[in-house]
C-alpha positions as CSV (number, residue, x, y, z in Angstrom):
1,X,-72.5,127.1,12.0
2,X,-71.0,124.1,11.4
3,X,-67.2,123.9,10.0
4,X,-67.7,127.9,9.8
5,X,-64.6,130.0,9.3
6,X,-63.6,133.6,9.9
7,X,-64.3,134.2,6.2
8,X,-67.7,133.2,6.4
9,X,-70.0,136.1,6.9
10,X,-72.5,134.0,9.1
11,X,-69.2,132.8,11.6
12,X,-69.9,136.3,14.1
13,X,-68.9,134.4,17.6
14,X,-65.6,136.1,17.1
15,X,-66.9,139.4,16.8
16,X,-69.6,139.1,19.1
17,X,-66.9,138.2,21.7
18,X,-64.9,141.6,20.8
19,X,-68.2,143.3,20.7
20,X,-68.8,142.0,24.4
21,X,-65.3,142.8,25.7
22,X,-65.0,146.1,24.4
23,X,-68.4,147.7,25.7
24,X,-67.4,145.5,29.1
25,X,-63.7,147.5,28.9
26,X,-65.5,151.1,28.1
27,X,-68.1,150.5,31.1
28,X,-65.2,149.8,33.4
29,X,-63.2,152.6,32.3
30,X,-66.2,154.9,32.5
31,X,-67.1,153.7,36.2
32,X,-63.4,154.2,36.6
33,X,-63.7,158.1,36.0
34,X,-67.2,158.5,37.5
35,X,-65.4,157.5,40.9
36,X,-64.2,160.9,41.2
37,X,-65.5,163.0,38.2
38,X,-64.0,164.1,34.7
39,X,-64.2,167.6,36.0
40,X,-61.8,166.5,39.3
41,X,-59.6,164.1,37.4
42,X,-59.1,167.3,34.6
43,X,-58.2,169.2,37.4
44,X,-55.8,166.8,38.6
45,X,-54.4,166.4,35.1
46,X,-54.2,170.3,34.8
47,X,-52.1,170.8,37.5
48,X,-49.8,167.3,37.2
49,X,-49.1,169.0,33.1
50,X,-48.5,172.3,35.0
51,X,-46.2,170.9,37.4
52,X,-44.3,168.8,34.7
53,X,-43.9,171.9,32.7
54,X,-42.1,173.8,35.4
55,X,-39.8,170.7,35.9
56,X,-39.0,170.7,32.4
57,X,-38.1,174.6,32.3
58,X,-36.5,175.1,34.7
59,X,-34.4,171.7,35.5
60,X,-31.2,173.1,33.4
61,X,-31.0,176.6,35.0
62,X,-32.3,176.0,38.5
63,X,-29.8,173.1,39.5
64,X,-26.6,172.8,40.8
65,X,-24.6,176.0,40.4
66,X,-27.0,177.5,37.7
67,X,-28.6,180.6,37.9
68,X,-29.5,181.9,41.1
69,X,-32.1,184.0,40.2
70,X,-33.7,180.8,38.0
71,X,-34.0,179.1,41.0
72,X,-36.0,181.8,43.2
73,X,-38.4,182.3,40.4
74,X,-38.8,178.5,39.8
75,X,-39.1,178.0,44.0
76,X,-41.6,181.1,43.7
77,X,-44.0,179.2,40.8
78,X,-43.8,175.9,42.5
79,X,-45.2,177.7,46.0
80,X,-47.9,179.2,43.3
81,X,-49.0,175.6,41.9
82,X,-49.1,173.7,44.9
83,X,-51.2,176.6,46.6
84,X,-53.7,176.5,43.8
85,X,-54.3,172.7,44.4
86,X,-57.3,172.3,46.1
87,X,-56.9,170.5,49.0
88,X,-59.8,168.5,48.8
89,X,-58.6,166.8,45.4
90,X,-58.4,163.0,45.1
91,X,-54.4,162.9,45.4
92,X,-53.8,166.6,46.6
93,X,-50.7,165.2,48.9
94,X,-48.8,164.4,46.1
95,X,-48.4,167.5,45.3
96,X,-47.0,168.5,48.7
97,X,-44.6,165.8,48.3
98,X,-43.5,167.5,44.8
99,X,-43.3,170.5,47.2
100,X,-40.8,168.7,49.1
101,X,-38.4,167.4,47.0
102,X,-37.9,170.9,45.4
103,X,-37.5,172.8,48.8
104,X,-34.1,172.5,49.2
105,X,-31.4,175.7,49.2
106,X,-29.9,173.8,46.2
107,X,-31.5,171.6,44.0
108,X,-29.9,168.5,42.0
109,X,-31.7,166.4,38.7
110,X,-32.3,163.8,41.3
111,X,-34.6,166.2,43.3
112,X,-36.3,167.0,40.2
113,X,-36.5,163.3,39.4
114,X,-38.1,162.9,42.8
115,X,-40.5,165.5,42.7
116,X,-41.6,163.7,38.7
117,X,-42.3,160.5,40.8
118,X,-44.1,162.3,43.6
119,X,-46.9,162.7,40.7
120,X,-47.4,159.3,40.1
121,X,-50.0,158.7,42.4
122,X,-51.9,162.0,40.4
123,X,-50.7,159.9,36.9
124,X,-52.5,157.0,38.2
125,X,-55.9,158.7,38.3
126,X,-55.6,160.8,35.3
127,X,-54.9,157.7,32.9
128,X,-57.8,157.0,33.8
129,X,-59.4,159.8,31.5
130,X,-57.1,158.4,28.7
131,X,-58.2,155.0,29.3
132,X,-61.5,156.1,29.0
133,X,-61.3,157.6,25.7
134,X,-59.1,154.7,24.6
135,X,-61.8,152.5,25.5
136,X,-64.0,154.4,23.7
137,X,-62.1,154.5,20.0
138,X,-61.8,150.8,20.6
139,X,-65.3,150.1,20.7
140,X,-66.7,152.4,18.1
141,X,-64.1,150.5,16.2
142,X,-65.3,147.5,16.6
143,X,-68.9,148.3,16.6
144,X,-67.7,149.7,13.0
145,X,-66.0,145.9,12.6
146,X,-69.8,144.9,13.5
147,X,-71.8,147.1,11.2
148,X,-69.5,146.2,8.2
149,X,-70.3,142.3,9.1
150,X,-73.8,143.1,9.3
151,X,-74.0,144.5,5.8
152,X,-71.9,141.9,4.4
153,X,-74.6,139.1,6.0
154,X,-77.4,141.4,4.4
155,X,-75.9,141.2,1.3
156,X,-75.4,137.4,1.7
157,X,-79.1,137.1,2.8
158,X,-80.1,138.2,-0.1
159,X,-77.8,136.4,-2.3
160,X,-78.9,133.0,-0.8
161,X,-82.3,134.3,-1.4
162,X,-82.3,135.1,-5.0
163,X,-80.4,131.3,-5.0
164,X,-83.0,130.0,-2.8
165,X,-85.6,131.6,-5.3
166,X,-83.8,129.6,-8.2
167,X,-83.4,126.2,-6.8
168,X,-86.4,125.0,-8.0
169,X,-85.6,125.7,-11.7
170,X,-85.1,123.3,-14.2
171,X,-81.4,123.4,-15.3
172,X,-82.0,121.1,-17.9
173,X,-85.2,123.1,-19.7
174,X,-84.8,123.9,-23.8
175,X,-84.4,127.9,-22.7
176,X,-83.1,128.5,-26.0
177,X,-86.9,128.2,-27.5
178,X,-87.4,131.4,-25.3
179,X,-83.8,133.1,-26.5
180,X,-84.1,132.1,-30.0
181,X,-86.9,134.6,-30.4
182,X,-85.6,137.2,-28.0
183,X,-82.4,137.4,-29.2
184,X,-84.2,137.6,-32.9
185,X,-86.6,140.8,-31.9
186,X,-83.8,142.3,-29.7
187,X,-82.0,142.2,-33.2
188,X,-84.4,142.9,-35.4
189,X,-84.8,146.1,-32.5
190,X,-81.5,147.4,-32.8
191,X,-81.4,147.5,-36.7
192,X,-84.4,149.6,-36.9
193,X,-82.9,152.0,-34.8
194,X,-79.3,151.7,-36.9
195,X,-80.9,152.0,-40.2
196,X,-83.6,155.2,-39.0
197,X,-80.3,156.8,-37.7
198,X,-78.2,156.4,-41.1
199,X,-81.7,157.4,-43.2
200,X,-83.7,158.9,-41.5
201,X,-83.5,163.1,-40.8
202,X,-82.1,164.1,-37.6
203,X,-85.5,166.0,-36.8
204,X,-87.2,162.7,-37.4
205,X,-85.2,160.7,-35.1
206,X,-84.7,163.1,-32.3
207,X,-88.1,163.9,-32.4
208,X,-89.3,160.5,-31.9
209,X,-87.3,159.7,-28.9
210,X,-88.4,163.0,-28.0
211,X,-92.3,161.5,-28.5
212,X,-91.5,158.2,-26.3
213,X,-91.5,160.2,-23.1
214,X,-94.8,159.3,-23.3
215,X,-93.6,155.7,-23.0
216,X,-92.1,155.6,-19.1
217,X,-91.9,151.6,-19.7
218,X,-89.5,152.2,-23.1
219,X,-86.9,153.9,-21.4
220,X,-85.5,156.2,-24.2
221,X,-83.1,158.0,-23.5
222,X,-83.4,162.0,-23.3
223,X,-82.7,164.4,-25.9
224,X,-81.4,167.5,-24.6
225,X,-83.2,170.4,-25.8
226,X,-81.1,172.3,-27.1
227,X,-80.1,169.6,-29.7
228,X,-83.9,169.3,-30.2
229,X,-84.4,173.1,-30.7
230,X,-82.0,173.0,-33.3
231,X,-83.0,170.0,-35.6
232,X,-86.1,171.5,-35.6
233,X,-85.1,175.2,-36.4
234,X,-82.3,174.3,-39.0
235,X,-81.9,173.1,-42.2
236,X,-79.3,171.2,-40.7
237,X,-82.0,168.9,-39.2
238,X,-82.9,167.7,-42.4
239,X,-79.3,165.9,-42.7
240,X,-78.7,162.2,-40.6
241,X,-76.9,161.8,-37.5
242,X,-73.9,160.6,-38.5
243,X,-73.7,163.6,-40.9
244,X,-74.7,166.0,-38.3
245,X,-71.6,164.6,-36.5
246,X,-69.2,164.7,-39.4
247,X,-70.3,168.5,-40.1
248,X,-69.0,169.0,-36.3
249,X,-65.8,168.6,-37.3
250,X,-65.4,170.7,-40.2
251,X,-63.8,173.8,-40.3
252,X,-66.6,177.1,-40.6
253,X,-65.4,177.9,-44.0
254,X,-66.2,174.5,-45.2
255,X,-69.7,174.4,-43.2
256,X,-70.6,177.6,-45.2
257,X,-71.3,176.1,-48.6
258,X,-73.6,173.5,-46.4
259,X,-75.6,174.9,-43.7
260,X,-76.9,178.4,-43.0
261,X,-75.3,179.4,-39.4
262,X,-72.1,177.1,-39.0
263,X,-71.3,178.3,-36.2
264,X,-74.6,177.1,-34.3
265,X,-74.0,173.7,-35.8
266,X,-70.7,173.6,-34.3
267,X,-71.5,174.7,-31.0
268,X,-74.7,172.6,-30.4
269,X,-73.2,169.5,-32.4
270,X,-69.9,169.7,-30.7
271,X,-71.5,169.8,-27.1
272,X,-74.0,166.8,-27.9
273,X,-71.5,164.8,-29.4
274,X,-70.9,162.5,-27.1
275,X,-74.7,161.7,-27.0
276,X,-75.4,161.6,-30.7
277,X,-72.6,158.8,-30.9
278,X,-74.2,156.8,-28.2
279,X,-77.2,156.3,-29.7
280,X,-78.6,152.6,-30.7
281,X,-81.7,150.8,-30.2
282,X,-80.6,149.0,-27.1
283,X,-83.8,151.4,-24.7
284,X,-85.6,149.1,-27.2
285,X,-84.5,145.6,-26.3
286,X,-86.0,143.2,-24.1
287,X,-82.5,142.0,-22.9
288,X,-81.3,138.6,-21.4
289,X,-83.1,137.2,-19.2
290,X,-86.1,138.5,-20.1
291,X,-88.7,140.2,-17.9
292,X,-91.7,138.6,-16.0
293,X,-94.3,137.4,-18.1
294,X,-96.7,140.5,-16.8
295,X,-93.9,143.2,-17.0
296,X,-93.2,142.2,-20.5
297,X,-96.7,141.8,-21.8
298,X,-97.1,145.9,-20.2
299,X,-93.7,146.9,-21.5
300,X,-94.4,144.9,-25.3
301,X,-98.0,147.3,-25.5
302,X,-95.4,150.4,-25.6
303,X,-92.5,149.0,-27.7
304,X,-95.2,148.2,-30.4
305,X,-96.7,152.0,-29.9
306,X,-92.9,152.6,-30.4
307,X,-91.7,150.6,-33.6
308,X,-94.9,151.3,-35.2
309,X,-93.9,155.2,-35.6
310,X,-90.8,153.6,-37.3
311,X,-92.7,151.3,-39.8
312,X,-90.8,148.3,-38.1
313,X,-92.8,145.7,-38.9
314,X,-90.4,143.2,-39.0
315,X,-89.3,143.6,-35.0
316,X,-92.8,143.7,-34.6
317,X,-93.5,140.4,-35.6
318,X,-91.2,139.3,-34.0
319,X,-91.9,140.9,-30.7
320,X,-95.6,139.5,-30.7
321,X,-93.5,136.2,-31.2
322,X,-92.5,136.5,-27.7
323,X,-95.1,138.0,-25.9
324,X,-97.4,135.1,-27.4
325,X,-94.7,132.5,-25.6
326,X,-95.0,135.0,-22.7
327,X,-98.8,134.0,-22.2
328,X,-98.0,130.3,-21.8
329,X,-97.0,128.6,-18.8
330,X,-94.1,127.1,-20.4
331,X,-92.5,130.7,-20.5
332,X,-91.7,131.3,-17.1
333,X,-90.3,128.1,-16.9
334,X,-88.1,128.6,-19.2
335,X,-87.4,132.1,-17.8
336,X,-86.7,130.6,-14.1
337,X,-84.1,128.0,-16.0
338,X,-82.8,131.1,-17.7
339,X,-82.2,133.0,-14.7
340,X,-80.5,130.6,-12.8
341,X,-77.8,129.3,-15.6
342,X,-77.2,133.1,-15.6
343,X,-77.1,134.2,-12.3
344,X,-75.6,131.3,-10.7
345,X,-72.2,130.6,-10.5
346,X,-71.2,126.2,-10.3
347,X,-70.5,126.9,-6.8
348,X,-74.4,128.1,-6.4
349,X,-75.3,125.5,-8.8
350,X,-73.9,122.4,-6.8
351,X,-75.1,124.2,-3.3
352,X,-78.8,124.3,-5.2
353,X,-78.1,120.7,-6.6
354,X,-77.3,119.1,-2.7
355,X,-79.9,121.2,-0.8
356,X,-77.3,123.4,1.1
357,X,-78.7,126.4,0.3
358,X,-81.4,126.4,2.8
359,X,-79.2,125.5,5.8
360,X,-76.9,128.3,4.8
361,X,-80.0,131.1,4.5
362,X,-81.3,129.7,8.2
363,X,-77.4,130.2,9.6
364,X,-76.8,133.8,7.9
365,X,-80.5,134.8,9.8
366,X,-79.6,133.6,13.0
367,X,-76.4,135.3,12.5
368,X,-77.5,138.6,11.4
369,X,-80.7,138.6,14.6
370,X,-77.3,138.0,17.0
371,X,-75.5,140.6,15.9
372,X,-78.1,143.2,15.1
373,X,-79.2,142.3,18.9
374,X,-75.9,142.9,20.6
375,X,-75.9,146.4,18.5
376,X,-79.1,147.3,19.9
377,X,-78.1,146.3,23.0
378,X,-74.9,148.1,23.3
């Protein structure tokens, strides 16, 4: 893309390039091993560790004028090594070389140095295993790298999308003739739910949320049955919520002269507290924007069902106010203008405004299709 940096999701020419030289770098060093074998080279690098470990026990006791008998054990377990090295092993004569440099009456630390470099040729192959699973770590890191990119261009696809979806919406339409009366049922909504909680019983309230179940498009939100179980059972029940709540934190002596088993209302109140305080009429709202003109017309056939077992008329009204706007062309024109002054930010705006948006959704495919390809691929 054009004038594309590395922070733009849809620039993936330098990942694609360490995608390619990292699966190139594991091939080779897998071809590398499957010249002779992991099983040979772990041979190899069995003995080479085996033959290090002797140099490295036994260098301060076997040289010079150190202990005699040191030095015929550490002769002894050197003749034991090299005579379990096969002979047909890639780089077997190196270990006859180590041999070499260690057969001596006396040995010095320059004999033992010679006998470390003896195994270099052996080192040489056995790297190769590490390179291997270097090359290895390196590429699932980067194919990591690639799969992180390609989630960060999905979720950019679908931004540019939902922009894309938006750019032909009138910025400039009177949206608040469809917010005025939205804002005035979701209002209207939330006091009839405020005012049933402060006058209505407990019993009353829980067991209408209890009833909306029925409604899956009102979205109430659960009582939990034991708190149901108990309005219903108790006198208690007969009380509000908010003096429900304020019983919970009075002491059992003082809940005696009030309610027949204060320790039941305490127990149930106190675990429920935190979802007695919570509630509000906001399951009934229709929220900003508002939805599709079909969802709402569906989801407005509930919320009436819903009010009506509250006597709200007045939220009512109000709500037939906007589902009569909602049958009217003019209200999803007003919705689309809605959504976009909400959901997009000036930089969207002006990119919807100069026709850029379009361009960019067409460069974040293509990039997404090259890298999901070279995944597949590798």
């Amino acid at each position: 893309m054009a004038g594309a940096t590395s922070d733009d999701p849809a620039d993936v020419s330098g990942l694609l390039a360490r995608l390619r030289d990292a699966r190139e770098r594991r091939t080779d060093a897998e071809a590398a091993v499957d010249e002779y074998g992991t099983d040979t080279l772990e041979r190899l690098r069995e003995h080479r560790a085996d033959a290090l470990a002797l140099l490295r026990r036994y260098e301060d006791s076997a040289t010079g004028s150190g202990d005699f008998q040191s030095y015929i054990e550490f002769e002894g377990k050197v003749a034991e090594l090299v005579e379990r090295v096969d002979d047909d092993l890639p780089r077997a004569d190196a270990f006859d070389d180590y041999d070499d440099a260690l057969d001596k009456r006396r040995v010095t630390e320059s004999d033992f140095e010679r006998a470390r470099d003896a195994l270099d040729p052996v080192t040489d192959l056995t790297d190769r295993l590490d390179e291997r699973e270097a090359a290895r770590d390196a590429y699932r890191a980067v194919r990591y790298d690639a799969e992180d990119r390609l989630d960060a261009l999905d979720d950019e696809i679908a931004r540019l999308e939902r922009v894309a979806r938006l750019a032909d919406a009138d910025l400039d339409a009177p949206v608040a003739d469809l917010r005025d009366p939205v804002e005035a049922y979701d209002t209207a909504a939330r006091t009839v739910v405020e005012d049933a909680l402060a006058q209505r019983s407990a019993r009353d309230v829980l067991g209408w949320l209890d009833a909306l179940t029925a409604f899956p498009l009102v979205d109430a939100p659960t009582v939990p049955p034991a708190l149901l179980t108990y309005v219903r059972e108790h006198d208690a029940g007969d009380e509000p919520v908010p003096t429900l709540l304020d019983h919970g934190d009075e002491s059992l002596s003082k809940l005696e002269h009030y309610v027949d088993d204060p320790a039941a209302l305490k127990r149930v109140v106190g675990a429920n507290r935190s979802f007695l305080q919570r509630l509000d009429g906001g399951f009934l709202t229709l929220g900003w924007p508002p939805d599709p003109a079909d969802v709402l017309r569906y989801r407005a056939n509930e919320l009436v069902s819903a009010l009506a077992r509250l006597d709200a008329d007045t939220a009512i009204d109000r709500l037939r106010t906007v589902t009569a706007l909602a049958r009217t062309e003019r209200y999803e024109r007003l919705r689309e203008a809605a959504l976009a002054r909400a959901e997009l930010d000036d930089a969207e705006r002006e990119r919807v405004a100069n026709g850029t948006v379009a361009a960019a959704l067409e460069d974040a495919r293509d990039a997404r299709e090259r890298l999901a390809s070279a995944l597949e691929d590798a």
